[in-house]
Wavefront OBJ file of the C-alpha trace (Angstrom):
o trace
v -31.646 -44.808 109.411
v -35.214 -45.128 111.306
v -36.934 -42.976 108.441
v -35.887 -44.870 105.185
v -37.953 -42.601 103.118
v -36.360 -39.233 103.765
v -33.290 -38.932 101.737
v -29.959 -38.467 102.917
v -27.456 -36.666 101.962
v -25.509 -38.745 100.381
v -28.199 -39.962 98.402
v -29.038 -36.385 97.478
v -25.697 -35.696 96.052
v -25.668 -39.148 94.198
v -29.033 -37.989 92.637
v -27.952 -34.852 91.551
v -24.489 -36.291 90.451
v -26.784 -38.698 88.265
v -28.952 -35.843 87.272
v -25.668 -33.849 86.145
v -24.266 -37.026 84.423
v -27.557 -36.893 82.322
v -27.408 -33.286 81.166
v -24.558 -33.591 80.434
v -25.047 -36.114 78.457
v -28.093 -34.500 76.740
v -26.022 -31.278 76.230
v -23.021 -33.529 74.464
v -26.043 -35.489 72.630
v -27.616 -31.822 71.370
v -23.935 -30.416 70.485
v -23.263 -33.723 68.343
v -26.451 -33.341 66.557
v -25.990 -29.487 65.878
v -21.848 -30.404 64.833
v -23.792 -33.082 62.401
v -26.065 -30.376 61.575
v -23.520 -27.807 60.401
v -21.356 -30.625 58.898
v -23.728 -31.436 56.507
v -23.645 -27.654 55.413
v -19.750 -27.569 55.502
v -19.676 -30.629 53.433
v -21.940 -28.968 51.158
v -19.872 -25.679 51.273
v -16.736 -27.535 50.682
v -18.096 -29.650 47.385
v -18.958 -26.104 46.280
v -15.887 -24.606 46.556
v -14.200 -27.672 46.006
v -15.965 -27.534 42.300
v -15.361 -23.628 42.041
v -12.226 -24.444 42.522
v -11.800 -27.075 40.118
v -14.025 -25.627 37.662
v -11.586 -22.471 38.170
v -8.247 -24.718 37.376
v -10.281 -26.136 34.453
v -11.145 -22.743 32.859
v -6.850 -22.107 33.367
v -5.751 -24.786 32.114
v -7.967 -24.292 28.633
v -6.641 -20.648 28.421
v -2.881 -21.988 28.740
v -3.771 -24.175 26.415
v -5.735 -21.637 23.695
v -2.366 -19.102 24.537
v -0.244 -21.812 23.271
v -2.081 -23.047 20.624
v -2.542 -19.285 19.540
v 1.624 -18.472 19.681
v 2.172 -21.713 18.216
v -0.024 -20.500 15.145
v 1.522 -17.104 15.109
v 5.041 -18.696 15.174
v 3.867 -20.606 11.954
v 2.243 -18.124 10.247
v 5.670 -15.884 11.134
v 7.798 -18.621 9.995
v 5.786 -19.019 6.345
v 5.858 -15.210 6.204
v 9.552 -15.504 6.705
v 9.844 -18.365 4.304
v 7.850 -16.125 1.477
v 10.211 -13.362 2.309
v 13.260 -15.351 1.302
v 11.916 -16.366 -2.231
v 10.806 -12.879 -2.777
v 14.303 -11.999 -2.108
v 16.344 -15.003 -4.076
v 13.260 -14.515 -6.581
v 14.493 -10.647 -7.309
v 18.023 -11.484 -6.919
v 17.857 -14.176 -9.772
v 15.742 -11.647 -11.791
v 18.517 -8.543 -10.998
v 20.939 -11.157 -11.976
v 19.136 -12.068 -14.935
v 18.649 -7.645 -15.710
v 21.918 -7.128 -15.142
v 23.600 -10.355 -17.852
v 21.138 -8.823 -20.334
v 22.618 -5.061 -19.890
v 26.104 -6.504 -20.349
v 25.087 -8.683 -23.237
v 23.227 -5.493 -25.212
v 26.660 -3.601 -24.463
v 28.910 -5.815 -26.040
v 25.965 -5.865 -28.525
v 26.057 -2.064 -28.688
v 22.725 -1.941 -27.909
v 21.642 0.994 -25.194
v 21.545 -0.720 -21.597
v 17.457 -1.184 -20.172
v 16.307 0.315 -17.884
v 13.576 -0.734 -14.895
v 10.427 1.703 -14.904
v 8.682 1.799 -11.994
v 4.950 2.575 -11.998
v 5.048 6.202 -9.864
v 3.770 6.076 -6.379
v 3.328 2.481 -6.194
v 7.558 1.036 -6.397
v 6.130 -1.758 -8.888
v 7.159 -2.511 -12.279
v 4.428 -2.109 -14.891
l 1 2 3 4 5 6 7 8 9 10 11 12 13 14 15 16 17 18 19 20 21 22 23 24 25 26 27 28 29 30 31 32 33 34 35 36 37 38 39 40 41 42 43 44 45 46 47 48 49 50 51 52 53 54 55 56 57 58 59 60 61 62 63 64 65 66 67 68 69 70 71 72 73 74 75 76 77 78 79 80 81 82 83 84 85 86 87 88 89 90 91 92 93 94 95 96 97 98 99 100 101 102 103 104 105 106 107 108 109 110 111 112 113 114 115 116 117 118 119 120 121 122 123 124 125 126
């Protein structure tokens, strides 16, 4: 053209596609710094719940465990109670046994037959 120094309008566009290209790559530049911004707040968010969470699964896991070792405790404590239960009963069964071959021995003895007193109120012997 005979007047280099007024721009054309090709060049005009090229400028402003240049000047676009920049923004936008300014405005990707700003949105990957506030993405990195946030993320380190996410991150920090998700360690925190991430621990909450496994701090939560921790505090479980203990209770399953007390729960068990708690019926496991009861079942032995039942199964000793049980266990007493059975030697009280063979206990008073040898000593009915034992009441009951004296009564026949004192009647072929001629001798009048015992008999259990109970203390009153109570259902033990003196």
């Amino acid at each position: 053209s005979e007047r280099p120094w007024v721009a054309s309008a090709a060049m005009l566009e090229r400028k402003e596609e240049i000047l676009q290209f920049h923004a936008s790559g300014k405005r990707l530049f700003r949105e990957r710094k506030a993405g990195q911004y946030a993320a380190t707040f996410a991150d920090a968010d998700l360690q925190k719940v991430a621990s909450e969470t496994s701090a939560r699964w921790t505090n479980i896991c203990q209770q399953g465990a007390e729960l068990n070792r708690a019926a496991h405790e009861r079942e032995k404590a039942l199964h000793a109670a049980a266990q007493d239960e059975r030697e009280l009963a063979r206990g008073l069964t040898r000593e009915q046994a034992r009441f009951f071959a004296d009564n026949v021995q004192r009647a072929r003895e001629g001798q009048p037959r015992l008999r259990v007193e109970m203390r009153p109120g109570t259902g033990d012997r003196p």
